[in-house]
N, CA, C and O atoms as a Tinker XYZ file with bonds, in Angstrom:
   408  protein
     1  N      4.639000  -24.869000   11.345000    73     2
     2  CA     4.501000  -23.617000   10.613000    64     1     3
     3  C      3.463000  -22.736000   11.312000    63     2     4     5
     4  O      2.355000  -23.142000   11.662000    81     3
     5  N      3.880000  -21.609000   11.468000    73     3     6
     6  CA     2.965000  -20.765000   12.245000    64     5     7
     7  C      1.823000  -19.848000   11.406000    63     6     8     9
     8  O      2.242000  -18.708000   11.208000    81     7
     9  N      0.614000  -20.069000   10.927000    73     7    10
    10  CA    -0.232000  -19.520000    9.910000    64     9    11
    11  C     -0.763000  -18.042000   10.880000    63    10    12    13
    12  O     -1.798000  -17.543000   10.438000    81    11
    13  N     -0.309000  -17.511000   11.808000    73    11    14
    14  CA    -1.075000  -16.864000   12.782000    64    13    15
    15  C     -0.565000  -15.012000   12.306000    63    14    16    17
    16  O      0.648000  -14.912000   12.495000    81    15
    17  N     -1.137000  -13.738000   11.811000    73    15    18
    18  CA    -1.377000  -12.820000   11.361000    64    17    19
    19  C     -0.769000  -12.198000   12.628000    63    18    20    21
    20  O     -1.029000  -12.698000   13.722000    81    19
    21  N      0.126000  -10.999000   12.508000    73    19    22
    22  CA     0.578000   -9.870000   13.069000    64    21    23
    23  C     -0.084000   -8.248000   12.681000    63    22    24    25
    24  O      0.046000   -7.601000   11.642000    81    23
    25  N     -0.818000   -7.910000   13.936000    73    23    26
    26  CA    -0.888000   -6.571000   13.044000    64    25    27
    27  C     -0.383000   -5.195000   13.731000    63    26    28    29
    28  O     -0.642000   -4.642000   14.799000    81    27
    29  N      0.436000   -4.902000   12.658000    73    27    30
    30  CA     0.786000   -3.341000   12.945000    64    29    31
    31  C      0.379000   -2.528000   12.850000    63    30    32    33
    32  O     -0.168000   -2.741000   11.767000    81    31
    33  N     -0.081000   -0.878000   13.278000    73    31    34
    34  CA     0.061000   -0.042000   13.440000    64    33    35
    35  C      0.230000    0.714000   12.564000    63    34    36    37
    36  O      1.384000    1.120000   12.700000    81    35
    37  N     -0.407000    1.364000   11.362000    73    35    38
    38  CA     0.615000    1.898000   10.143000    64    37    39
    39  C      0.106000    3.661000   10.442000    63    38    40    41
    40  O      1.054000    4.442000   10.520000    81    39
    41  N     -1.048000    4.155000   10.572000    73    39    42
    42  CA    -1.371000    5.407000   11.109000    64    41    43
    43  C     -2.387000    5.431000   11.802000    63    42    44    45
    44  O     -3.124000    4.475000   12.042000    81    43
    45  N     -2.516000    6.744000   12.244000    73    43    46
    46  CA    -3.904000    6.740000   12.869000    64    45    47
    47  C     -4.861000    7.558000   12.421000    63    46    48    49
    48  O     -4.618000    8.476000   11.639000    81    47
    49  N     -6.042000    7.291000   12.884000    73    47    50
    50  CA    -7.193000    7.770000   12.447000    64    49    51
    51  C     -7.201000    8.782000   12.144000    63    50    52    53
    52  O     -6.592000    9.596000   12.837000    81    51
    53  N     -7.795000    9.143000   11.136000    73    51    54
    54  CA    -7.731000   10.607000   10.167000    64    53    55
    55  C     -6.427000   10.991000    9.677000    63    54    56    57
    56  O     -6.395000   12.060000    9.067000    81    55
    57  N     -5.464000   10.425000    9.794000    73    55    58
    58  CA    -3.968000   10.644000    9.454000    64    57    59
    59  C     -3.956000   10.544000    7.866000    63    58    60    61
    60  O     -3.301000   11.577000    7.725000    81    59
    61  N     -4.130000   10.184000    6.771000    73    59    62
    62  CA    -4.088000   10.630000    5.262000    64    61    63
    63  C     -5.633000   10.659000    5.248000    63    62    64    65
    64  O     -6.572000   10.095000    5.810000    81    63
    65  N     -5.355000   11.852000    4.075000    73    63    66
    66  CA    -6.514000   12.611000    3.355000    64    65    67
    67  C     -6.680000   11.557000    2.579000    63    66    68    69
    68  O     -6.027000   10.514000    2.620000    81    67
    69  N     -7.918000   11.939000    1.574000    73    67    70
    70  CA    -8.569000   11.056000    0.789000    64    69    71
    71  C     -7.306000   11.024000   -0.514000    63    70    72    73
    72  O     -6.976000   12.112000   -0.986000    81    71
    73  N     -6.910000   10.258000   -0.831000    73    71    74
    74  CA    -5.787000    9.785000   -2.093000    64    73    75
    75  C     -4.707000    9.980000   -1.695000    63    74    76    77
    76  O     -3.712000    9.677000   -2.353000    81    75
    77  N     -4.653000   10.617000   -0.343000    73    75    78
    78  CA    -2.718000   10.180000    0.178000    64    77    79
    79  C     -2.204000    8.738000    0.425000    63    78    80    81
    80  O     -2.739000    7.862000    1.105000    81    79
    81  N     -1.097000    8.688000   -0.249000    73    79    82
    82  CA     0.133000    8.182000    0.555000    64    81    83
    83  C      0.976000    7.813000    1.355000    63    82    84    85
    84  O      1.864000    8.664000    1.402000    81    83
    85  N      1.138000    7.115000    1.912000    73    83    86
    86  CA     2.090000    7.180000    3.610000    64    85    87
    87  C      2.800000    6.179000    3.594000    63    86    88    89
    88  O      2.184000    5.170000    3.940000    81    87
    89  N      4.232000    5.961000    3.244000    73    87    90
    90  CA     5.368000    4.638000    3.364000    64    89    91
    91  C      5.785000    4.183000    5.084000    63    90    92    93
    92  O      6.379000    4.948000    5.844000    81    91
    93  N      5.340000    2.833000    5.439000    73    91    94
    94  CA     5.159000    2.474000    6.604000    64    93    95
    95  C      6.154000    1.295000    6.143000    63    94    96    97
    96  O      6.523000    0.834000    5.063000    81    95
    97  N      6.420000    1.022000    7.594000    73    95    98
    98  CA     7.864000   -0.137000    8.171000    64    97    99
    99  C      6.497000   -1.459000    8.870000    63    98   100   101
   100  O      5.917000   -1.428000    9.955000    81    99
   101  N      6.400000   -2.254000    7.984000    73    99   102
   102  CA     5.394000   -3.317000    7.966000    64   101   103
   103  C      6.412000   -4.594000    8.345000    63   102   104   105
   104  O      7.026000   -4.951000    7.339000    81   103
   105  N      6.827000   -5.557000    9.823000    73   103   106
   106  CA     7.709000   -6.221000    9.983000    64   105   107
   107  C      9.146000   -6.168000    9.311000    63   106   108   109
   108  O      9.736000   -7.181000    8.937000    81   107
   109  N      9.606000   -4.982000    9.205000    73   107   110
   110  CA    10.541000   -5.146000    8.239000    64   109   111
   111  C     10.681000   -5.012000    7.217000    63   110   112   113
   112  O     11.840000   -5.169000    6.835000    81   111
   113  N      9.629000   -4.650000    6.162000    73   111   114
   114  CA     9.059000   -4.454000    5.121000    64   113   115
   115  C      8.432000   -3.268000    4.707000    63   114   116   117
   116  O      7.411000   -2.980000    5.332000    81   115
   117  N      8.842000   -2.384000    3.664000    73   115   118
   118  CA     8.448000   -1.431000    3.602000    64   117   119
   119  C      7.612000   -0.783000    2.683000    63   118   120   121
   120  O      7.964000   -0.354000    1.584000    81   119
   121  N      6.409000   -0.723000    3.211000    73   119   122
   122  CA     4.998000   -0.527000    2.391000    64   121   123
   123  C      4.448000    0.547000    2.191000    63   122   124   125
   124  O      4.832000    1.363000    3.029000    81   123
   125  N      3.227000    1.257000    0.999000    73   123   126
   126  CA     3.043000    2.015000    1.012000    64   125   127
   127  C      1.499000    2.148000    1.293000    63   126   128   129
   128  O      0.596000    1.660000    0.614000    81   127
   129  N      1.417000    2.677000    2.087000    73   127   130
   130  CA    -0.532000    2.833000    2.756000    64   129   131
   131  C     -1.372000    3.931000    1.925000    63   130   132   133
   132  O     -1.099000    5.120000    1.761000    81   131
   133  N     -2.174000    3.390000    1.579000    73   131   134
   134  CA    -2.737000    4.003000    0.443000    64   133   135
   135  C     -4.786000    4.449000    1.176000    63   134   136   137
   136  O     -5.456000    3.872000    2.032000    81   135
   137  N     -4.974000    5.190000    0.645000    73   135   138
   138  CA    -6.512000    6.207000    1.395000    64   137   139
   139  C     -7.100000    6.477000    0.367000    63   138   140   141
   140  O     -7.056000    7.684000    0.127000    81   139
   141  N     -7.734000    5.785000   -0.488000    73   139   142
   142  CA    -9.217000    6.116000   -1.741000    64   141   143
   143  C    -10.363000    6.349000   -1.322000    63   142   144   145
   144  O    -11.030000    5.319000   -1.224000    81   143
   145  N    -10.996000    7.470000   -0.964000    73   143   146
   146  CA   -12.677000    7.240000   -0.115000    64   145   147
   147  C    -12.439000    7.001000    1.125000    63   146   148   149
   148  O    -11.331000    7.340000    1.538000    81   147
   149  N    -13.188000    6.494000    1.868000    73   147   150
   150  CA   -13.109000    5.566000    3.326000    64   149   151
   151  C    -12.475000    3.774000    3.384000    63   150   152   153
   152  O    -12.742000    2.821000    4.116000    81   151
   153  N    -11.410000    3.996000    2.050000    73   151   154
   154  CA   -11.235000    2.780000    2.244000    64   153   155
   155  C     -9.570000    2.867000    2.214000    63   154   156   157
   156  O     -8.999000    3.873000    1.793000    81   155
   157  N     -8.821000    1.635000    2.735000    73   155   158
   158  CA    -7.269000    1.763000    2.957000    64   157   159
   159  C     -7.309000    0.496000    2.319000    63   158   160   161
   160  O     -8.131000   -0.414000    2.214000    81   159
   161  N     -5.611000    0.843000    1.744000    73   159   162
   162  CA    -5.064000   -0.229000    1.054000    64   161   163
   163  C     -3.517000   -0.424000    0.864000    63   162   164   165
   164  O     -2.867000    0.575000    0.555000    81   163
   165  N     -3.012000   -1.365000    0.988000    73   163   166
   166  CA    -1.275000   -1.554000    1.841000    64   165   167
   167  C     -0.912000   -2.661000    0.224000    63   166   168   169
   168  O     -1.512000   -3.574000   -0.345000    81   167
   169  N      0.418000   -1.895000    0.000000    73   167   170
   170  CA     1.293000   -2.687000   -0.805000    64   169   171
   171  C      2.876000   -2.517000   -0.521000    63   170   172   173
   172  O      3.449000   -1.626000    0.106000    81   171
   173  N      3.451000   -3.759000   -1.241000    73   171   174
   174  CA     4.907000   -3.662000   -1.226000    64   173   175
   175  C      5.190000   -2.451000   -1.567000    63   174   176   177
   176  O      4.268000   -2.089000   -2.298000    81   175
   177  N      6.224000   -1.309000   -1.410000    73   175   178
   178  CA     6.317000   -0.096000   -1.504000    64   177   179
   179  C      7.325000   -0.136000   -2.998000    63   178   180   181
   180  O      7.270000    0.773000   -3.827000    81   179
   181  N      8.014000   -1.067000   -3.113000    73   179   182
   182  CA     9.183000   -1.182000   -4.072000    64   181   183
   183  C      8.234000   -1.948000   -5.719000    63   182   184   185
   184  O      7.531000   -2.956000   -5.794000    81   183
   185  N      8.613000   -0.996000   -6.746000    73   183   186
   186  CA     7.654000   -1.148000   -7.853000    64   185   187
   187  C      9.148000   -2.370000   -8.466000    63   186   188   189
   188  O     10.350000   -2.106000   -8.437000    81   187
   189  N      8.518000   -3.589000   -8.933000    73   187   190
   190  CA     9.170000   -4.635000   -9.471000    64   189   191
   191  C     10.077000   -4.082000  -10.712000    63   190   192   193
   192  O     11.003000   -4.782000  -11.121000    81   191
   193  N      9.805000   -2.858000  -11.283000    73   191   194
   194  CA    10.467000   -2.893000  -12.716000    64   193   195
   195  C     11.598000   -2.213000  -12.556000    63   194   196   197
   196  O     12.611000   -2.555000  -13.166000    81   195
   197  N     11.584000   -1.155000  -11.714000    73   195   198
   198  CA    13.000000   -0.608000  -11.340000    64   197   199
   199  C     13.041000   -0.480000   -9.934000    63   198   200   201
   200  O     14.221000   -0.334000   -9.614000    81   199
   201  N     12.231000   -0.465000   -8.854000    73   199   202
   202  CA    12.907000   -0.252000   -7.737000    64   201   203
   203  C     11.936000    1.172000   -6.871000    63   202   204   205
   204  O     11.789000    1.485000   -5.690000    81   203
   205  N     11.410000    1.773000   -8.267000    73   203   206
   206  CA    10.978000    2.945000   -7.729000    64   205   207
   207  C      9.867000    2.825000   -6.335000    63   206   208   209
   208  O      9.104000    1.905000   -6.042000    81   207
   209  N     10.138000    4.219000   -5.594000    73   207   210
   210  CA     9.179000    4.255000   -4.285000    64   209   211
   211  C      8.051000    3.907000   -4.618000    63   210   212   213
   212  O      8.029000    4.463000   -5.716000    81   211
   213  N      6.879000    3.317000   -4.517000    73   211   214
   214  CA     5.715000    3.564000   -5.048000    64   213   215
   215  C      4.777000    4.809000   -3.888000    63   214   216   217
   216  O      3.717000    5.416000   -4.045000    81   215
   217  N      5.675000    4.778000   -2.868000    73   215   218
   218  CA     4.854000    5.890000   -1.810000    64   217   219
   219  C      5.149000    7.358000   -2.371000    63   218   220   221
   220  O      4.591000    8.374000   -1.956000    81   219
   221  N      6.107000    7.309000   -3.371000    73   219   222
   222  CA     6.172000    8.892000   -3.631000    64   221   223
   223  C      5.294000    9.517000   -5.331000    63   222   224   225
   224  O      5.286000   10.588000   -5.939000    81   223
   225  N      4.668000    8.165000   -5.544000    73   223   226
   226  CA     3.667000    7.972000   -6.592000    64   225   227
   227  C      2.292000    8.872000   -6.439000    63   226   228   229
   228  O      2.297000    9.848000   -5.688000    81   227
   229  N      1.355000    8.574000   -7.033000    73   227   230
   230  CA    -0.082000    9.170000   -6.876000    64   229   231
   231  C     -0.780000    8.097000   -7.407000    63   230   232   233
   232  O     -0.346000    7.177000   -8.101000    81   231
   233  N     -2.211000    8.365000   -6.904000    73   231   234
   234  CA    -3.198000    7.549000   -7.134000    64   233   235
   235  C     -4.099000    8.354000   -8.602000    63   234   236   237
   236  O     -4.536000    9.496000   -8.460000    81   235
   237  N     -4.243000    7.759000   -9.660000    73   235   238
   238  CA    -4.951000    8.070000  -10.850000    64   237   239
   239  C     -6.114000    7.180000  -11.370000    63   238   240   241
   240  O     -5.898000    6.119000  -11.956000    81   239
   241  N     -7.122000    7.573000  -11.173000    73   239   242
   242  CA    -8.329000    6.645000  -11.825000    64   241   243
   243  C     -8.133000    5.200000  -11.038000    63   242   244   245
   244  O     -7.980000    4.212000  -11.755000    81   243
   245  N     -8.131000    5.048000   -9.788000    73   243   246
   246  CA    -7.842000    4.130000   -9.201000    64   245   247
   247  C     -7.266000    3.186000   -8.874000    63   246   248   249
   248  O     -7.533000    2.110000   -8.339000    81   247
   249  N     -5.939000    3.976000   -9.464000    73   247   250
   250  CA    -4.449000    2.984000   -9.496000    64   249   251
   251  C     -3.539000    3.946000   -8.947000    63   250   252   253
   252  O     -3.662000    5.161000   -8.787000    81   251
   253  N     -2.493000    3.064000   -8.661000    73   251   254
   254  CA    -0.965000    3.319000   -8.306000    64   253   255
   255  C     -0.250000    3.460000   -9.145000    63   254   256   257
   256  O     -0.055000    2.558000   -9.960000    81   255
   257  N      0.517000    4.928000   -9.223000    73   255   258
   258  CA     0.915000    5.447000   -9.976000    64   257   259
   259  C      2.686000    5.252000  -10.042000    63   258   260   261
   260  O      3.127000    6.381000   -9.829000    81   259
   261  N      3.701000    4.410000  -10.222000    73   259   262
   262  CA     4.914000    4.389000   -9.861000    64   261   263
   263  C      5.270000    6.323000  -10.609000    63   262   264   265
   264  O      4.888000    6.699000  -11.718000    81   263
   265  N      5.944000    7.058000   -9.744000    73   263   266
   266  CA     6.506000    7.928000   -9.875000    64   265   267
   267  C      7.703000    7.736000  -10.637000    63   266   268   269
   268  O      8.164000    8.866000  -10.801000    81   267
   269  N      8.695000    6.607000  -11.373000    73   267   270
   270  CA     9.893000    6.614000  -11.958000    64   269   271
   271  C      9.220000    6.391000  -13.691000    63   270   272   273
   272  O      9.699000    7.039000  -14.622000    81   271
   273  N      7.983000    5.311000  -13.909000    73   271   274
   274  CA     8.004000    5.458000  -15.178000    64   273   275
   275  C      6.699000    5.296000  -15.568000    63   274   276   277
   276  O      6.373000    5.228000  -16.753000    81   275
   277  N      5.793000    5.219000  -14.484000    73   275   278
   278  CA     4.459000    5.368000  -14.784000    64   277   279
   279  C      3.755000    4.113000  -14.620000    63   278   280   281
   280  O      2.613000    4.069000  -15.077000    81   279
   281  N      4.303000    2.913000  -13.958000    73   279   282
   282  CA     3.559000    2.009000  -14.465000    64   281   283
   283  C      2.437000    1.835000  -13.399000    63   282   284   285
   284  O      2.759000    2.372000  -12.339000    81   283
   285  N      0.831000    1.054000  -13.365000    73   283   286
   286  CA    -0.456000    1.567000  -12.991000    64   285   287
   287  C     -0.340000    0.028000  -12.218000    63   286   288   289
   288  O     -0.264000   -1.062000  -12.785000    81   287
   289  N     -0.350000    0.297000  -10.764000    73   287   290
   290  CA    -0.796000   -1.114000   -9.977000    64   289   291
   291  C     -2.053000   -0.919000   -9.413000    63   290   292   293
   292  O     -2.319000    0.021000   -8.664000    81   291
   293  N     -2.978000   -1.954000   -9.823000    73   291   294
   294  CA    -4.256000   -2.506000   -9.270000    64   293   295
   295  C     -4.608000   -2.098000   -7.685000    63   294   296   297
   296  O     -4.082000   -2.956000   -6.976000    81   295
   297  N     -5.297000   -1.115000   -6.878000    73   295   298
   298  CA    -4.498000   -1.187000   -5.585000    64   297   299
   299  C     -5.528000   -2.756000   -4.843000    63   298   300   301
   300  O     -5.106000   -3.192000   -3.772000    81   299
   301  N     -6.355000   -3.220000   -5.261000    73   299   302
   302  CA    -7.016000   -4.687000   -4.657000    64   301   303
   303  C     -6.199000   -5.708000   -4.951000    63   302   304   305
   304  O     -6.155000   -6.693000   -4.214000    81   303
   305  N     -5.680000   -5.636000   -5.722000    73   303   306
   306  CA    -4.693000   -6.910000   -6.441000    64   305   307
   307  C     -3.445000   -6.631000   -6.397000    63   306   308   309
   308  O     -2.798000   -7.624000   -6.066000    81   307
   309  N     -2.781000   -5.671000   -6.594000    73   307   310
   310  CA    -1.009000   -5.602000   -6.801000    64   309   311
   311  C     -1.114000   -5.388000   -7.993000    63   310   312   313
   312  O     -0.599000   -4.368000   -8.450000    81   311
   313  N     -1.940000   -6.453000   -8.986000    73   311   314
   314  CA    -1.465000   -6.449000  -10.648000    64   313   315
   315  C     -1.155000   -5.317000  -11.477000    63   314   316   317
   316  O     -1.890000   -4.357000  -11.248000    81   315
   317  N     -0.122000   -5.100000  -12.544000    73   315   318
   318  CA     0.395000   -4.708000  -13.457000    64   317   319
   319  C     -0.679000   -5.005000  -14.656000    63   318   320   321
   320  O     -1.263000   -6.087000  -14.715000    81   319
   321  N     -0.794000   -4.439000  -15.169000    73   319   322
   322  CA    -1.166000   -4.988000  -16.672000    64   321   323
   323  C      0.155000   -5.129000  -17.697000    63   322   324   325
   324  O      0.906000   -4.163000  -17.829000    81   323
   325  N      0.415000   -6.465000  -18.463000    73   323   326
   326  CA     1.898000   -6.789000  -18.786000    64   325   327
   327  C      3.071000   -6.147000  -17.559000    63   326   328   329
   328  O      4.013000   -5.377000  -17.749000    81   327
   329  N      2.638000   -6.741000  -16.374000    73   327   330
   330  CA     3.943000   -6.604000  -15.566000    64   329   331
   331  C      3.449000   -7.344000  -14.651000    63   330   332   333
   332  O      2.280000   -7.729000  -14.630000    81   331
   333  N      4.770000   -7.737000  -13.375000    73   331   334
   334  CA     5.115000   -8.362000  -12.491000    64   333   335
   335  C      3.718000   -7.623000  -11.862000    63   334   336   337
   336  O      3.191000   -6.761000  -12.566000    81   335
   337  N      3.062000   -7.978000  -10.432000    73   335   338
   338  CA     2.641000   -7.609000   -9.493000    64   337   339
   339  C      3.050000   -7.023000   -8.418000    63   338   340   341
   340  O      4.133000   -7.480000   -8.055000    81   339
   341  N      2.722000   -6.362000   -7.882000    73   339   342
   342  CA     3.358000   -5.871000   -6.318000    64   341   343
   343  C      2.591000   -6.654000   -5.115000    63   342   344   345
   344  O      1.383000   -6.714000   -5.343000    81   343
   345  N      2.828000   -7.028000   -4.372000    73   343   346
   346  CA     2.198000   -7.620000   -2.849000    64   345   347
   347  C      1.565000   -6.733000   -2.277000    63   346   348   349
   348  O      1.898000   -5.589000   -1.969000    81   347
   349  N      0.549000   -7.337000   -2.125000    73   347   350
   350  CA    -0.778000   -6.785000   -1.228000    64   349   351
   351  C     -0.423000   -7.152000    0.462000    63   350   352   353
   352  O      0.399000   -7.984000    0.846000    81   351
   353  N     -1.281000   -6.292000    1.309000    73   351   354
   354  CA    -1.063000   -6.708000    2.633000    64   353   355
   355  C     -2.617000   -6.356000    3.354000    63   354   356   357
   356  O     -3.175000   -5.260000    3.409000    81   355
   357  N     -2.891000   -7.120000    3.654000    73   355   358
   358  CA    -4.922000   -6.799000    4.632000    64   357   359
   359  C     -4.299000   -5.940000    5.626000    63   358   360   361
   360  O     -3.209000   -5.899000    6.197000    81   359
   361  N     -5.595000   -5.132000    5.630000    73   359   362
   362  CA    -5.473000   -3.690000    6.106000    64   361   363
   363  C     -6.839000   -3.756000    6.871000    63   362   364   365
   364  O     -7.916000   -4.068000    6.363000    81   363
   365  N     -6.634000   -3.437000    8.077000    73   363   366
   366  CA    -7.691000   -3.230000    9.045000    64   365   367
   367  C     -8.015000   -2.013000    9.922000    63   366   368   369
   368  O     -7.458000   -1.599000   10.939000    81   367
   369  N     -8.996000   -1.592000    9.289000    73   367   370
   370  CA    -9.391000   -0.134000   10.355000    64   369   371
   371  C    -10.073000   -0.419000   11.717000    63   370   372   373
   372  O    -10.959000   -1.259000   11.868000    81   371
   373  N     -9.468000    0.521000   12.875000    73   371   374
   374  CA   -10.175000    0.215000   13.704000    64   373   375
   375  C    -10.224000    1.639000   14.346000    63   374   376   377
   376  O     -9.894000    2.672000   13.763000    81   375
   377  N    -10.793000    1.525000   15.943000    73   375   378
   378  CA   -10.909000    3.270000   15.934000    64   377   379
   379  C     -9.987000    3.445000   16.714000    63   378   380   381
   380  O    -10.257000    4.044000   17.755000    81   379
   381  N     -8.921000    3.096000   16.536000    73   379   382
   382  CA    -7.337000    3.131000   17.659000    64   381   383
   383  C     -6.384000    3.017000   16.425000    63   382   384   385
   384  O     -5.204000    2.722000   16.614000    81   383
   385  N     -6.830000    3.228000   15.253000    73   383   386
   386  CA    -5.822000    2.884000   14.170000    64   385   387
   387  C     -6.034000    2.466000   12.636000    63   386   388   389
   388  O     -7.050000    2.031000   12.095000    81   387
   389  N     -4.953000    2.692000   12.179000    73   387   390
   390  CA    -4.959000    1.412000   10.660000    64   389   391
   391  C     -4.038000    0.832000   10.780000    63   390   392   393
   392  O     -2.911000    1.065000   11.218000    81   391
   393  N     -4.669000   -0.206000   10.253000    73   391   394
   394  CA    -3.449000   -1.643000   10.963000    64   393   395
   395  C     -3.474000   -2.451000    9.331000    63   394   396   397
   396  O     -4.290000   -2.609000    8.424000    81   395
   397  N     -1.967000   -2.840000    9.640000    73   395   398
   398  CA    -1.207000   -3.368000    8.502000    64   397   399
   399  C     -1.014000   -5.027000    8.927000    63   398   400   401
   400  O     -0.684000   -5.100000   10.111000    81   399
   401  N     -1.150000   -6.568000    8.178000    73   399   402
   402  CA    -1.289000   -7.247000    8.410000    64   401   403
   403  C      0.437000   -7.824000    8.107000    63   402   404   405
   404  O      0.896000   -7.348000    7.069000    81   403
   405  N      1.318000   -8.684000    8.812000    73   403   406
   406  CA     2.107000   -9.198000    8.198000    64   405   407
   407  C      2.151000  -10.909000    8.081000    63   406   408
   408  O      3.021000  -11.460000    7.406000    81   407
């Protein structure tokens, strides 16, 4: 079994403003890169309850906002409150990039 981390490429430096959005192709997987402050944060892009984008969402009081019915994901955790979770992905800044872990 190979335990060994891939990292991609998801934008570059200074590329989202503070509380943007950006849906990135993470191995095949399609995530949404998220910018609060000076800090980044990568989730499954697909919200568990219907499907909705979560990249075409907004960030509110420090959550993820699904754009189809509102529901609020944790962006450190994935968690729902009474719901499924979304997948998290480690996110690494460097000064050639933000890099997405798979």
């Amino acid at each position: 079994m190979n335990d060994a981390v891939t990292w991609h490429k998801a934008a570059d430096p200074g590329e989202l403003a503070d509380g943007e959005l950006k849906a990135v192709v993470v191995a095949g997987t399609q995530v949404v890169l998220v910018r609060v402050g000076e800090r980044y944060r990568a989730l499954d892009d697909r919200c568990p309850h219907a499907g909705g984008p979560l990249s075409q969402g907004c960030i509110e009081n420090g959550l993820l906002v699904c754009p189809w019915h509102g529901r609020e994901y944790d962006l450190e955790t994935g968690r729902c409150e009474g719901f499924q979770p979304v997948r998290t992905f480690p996110v690494e800044v460097r000064a050639d990039g933000i890099f997405v872990a798979s």
